[in-house]
C-alpha positions in Angstrom: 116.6 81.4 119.0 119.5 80.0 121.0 119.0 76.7 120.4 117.5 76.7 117.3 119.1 80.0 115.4 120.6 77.0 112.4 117.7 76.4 111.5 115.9 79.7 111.2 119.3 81.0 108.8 118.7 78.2 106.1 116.6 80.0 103.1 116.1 78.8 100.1 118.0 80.6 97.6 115.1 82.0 95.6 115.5 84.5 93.2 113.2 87.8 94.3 114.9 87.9 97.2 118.4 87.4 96.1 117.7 90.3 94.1 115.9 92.2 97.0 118.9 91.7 99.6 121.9 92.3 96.9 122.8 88.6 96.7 121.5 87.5 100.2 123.8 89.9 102.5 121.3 91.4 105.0 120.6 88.7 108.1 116.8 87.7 107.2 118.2 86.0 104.2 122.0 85.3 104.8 123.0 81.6 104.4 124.2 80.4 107.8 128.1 80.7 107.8 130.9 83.1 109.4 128.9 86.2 107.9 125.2 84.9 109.3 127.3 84.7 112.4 128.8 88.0 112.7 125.6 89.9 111.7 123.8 87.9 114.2 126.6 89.2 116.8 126.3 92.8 115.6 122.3 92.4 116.0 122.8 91.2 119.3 125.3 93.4 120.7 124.5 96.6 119.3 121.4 96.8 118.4 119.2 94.0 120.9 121.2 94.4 124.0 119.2 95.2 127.4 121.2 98.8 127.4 120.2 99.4 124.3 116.5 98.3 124.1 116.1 100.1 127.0 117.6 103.1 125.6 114.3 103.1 123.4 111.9 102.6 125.8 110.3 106.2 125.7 110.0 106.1 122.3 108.4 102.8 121.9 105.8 104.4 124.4 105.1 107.3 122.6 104.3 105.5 119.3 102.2 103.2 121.5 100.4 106.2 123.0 99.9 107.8 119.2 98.3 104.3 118.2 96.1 104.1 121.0 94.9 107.6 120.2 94.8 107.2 116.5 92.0 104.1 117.4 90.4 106.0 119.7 89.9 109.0 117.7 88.3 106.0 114.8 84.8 106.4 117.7 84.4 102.7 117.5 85.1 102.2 113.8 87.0 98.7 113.3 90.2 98.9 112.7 93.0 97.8 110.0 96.2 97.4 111.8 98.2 96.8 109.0 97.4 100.1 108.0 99.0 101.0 111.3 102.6 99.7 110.6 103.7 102.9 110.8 104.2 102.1 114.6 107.1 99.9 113.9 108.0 102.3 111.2 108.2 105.4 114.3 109.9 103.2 116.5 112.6 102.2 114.2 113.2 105.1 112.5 113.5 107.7 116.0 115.7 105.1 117.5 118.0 104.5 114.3 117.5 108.2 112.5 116.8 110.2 115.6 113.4 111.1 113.9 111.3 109.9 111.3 111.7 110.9 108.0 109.7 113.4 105.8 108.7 110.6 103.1 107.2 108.5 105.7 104.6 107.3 103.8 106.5 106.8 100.9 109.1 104.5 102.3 105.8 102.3 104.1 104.2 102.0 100.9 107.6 100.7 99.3 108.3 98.1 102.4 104.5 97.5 102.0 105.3 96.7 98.2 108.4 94.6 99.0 107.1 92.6 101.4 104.4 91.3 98.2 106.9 91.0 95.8 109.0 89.2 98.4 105.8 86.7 99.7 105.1 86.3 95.4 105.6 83.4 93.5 108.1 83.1 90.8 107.9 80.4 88.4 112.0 80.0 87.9 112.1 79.1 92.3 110.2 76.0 91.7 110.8 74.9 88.0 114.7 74.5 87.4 114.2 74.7 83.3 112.6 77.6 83.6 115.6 79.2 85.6 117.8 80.4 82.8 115.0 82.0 80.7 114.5 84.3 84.1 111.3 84.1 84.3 
């Protein structure tokens, strides 16, 4: 990412997302510039230090260890891990919240949703015309 970071922050400007991220302000889908830069420097030094990754570490090992238990107790079954997100979910949520919250599976199926709606096609992102009738 340090060499190639300019790259990775040009998006293009396509409409579900714009919508999504309230006009492109969160750093997934921030166009590269003095914002892009000083949300990357808050991502960096507060949240992905070595301190502070660190600081996380028994947590990240815990929702490891409730994964690993969860497909054990399957006897064998195959698995669908992306049924499993709420890993990332546990992880981010203890180290940002303290805890997670009682709506768990609420907010997954929502980020779940997002994520489609996000990944979708829209007809206005690739056919200029069609732009101003929204569609």
């Amino acid at each position: 990412m340090k060499t190639h970071d300019i790259n990775f922050s040009y998006r293009p400007a396509l409409d579900v997302p714009k919508i999504y991220t309230y006009d492109f302000t969160n750093i997934a889908f921030a166009p590269y510039g003095t914002y892009w830069r000083h949300l990357r420097k808050v991502c960096t030094t507060e949240l992905l230090s070595a301190s502070r990754v660190q600081s996380f570490r028994s947590i990240r090992e815990e929702e490891v260890l409730n994964l690993v238990k969860t497909i054990h107790e399957g006897g064998g079954k195959p698995v669908n891990l992306s049924s499993k997100i709420s890993l990332t979910y546990g992880v981010v949520a203890r180290a940002a919240f303290g805890g997670k919250c009682k709506d768990q599976e609420t907010y997954i199926d929502s980020i779940t949703e997002l994520t489609k709606l996000l990944a979708g096609f829209c007809v206005s992102d690739f056919s200029l015309p069609l732009k101003c009738l929204n569609i």
